[in-house]
C-alpha positions as a Markdown table, in Angstrom:
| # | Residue | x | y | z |
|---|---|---|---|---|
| 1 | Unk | 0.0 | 0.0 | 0.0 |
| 2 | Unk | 1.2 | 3.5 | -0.8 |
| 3 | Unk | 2.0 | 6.0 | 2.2 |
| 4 | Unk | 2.8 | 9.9 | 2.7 |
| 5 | Unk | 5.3 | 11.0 | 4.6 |
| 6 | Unk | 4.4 | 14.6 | 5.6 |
| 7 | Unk | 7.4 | 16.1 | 7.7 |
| 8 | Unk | 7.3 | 19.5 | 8.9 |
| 9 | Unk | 10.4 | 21.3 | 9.2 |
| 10 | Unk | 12.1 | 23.5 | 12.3 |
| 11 | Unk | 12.4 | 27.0 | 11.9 |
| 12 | Unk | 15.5 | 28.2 | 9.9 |
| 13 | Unk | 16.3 | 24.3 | 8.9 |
| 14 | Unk | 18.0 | 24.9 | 5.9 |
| 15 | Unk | 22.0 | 24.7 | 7.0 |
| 16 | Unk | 20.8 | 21.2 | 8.6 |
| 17 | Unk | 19.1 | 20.2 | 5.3 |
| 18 | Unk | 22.3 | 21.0 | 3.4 |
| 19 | Unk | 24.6 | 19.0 | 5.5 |
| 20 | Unk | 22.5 | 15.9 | 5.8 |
| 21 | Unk | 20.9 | 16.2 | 2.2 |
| 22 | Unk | 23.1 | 13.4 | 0.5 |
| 23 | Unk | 22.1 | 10.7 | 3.0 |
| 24 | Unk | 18.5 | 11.7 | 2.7 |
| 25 | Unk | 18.5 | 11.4 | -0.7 |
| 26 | Unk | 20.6 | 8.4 | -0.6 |
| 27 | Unk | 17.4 | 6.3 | 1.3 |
| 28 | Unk | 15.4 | 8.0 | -1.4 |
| 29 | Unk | 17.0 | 6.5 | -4.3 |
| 30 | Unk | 17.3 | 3.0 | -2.6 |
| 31 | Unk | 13.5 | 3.2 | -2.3 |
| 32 | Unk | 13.1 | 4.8 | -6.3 |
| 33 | Unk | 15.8 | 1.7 | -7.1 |
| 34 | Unk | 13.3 | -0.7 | -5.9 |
| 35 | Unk | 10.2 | 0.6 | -7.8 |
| 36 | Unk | 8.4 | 1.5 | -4.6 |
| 37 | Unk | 9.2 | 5.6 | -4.6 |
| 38 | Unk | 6.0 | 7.9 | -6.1 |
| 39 | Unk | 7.1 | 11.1 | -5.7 |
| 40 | Unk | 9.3 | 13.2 | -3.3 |
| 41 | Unk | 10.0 | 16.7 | -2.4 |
| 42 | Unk | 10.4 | 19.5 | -0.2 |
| 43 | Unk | 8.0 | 22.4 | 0.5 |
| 44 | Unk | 9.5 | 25.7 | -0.1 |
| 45 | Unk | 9.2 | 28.5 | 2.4 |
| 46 | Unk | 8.6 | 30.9 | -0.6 |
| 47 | Unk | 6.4 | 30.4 | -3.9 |
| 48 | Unk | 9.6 | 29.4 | -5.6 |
| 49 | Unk | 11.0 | 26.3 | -6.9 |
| 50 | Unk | 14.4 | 27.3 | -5.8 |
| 51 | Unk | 13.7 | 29.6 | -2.7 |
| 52 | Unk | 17.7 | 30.2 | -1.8 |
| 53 | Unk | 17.5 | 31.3 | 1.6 |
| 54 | Unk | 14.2 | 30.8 | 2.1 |
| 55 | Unk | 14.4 | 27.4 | 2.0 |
| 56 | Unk | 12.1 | 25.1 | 3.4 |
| 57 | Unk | 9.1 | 24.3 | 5.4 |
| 58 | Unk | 8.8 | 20.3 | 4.9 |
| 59 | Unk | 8.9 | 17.6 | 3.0 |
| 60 | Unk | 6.0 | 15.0 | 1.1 |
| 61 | Unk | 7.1 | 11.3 | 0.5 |
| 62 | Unk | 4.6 | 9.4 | -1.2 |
| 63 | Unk | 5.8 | 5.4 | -1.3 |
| 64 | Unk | 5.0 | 1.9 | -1.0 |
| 65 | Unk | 5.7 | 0.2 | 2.4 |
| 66 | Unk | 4.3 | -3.4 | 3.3 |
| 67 | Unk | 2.8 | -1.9 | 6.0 |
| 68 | Unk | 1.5 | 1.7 | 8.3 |
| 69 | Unk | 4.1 | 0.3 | 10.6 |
| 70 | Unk | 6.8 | 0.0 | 7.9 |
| 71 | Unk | 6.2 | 3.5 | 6.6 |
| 72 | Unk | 6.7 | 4.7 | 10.0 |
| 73 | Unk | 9.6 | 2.7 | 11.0 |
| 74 | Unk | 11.4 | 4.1 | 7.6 |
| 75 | Unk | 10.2 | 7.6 | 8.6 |
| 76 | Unk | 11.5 | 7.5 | 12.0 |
| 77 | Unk | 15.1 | 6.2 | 10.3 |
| 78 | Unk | 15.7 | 9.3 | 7.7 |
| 79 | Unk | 18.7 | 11.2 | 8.3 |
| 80 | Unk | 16.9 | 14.2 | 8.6 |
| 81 | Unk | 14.9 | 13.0 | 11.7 |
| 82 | Unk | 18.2 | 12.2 | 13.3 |
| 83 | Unk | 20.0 | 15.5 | 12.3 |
| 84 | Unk | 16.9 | 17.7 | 13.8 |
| 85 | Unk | 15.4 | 19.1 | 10.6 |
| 86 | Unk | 12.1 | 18.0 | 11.1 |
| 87 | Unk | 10.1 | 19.2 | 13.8 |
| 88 | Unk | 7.0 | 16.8 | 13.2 |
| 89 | Unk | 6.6 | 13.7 | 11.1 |
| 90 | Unk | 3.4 | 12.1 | 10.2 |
| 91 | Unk | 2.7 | 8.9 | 8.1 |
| 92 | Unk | -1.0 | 8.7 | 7.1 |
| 93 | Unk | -2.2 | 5.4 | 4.4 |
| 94 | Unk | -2.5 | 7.1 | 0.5 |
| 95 | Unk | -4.9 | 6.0 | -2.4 |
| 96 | Unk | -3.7 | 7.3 | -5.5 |
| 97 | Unk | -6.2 | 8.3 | -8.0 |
| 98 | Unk | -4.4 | 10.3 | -10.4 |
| 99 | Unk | -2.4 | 9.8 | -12.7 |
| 100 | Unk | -4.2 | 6.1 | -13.3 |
């Protein structure tokens, strides 16, 4: 079943995201690699797509775990979560209905 990750960022996050980015993306690609990754992104903190010092308010992960408690065990593991960038991290089940 498909999952999103909805993480909310800390206030001025951004030098935290840069340092921890490659490991984040790393888990990212391991899950695109094994056909189970949707989509993925951050929220930026200005209508932007590349809001410079902005930067951001969050991140979306939309994939397929086995289970509610396998999407929330991978949450809990991303480098961000461990660096402090996100200040709140929910997992909630996902029906896609577009694109078919």
């Amino acid at each position: 079943m498909l999952y999103a990750i909805i993480a909310v960022d800390v206030p001025d996050s951004l030098p935290l995201r840069q340092q921890t980015r490659p490991a984040h993306l790393a888990r990212l690609q391991a899950l695109q690699d094994a056909g189970r990754l949707v989509l993925a992104g951050p929220h930026p903190a200005i209508d932007s797509p590349e809001p410079g010092a902005a930067g951001f308010t969050g991140s979306l992960v939309v994939a397929e775990f086995p289970d509610l408690a396998a999407a929330e065990d991978w949450a809990a593991a991303d480098p961000y979560q461990a660096a402090g960038v996100y200040q709140q991290v929910s997992v909630k089940p996902f029906k896609q209905v577009f694109p078919s």
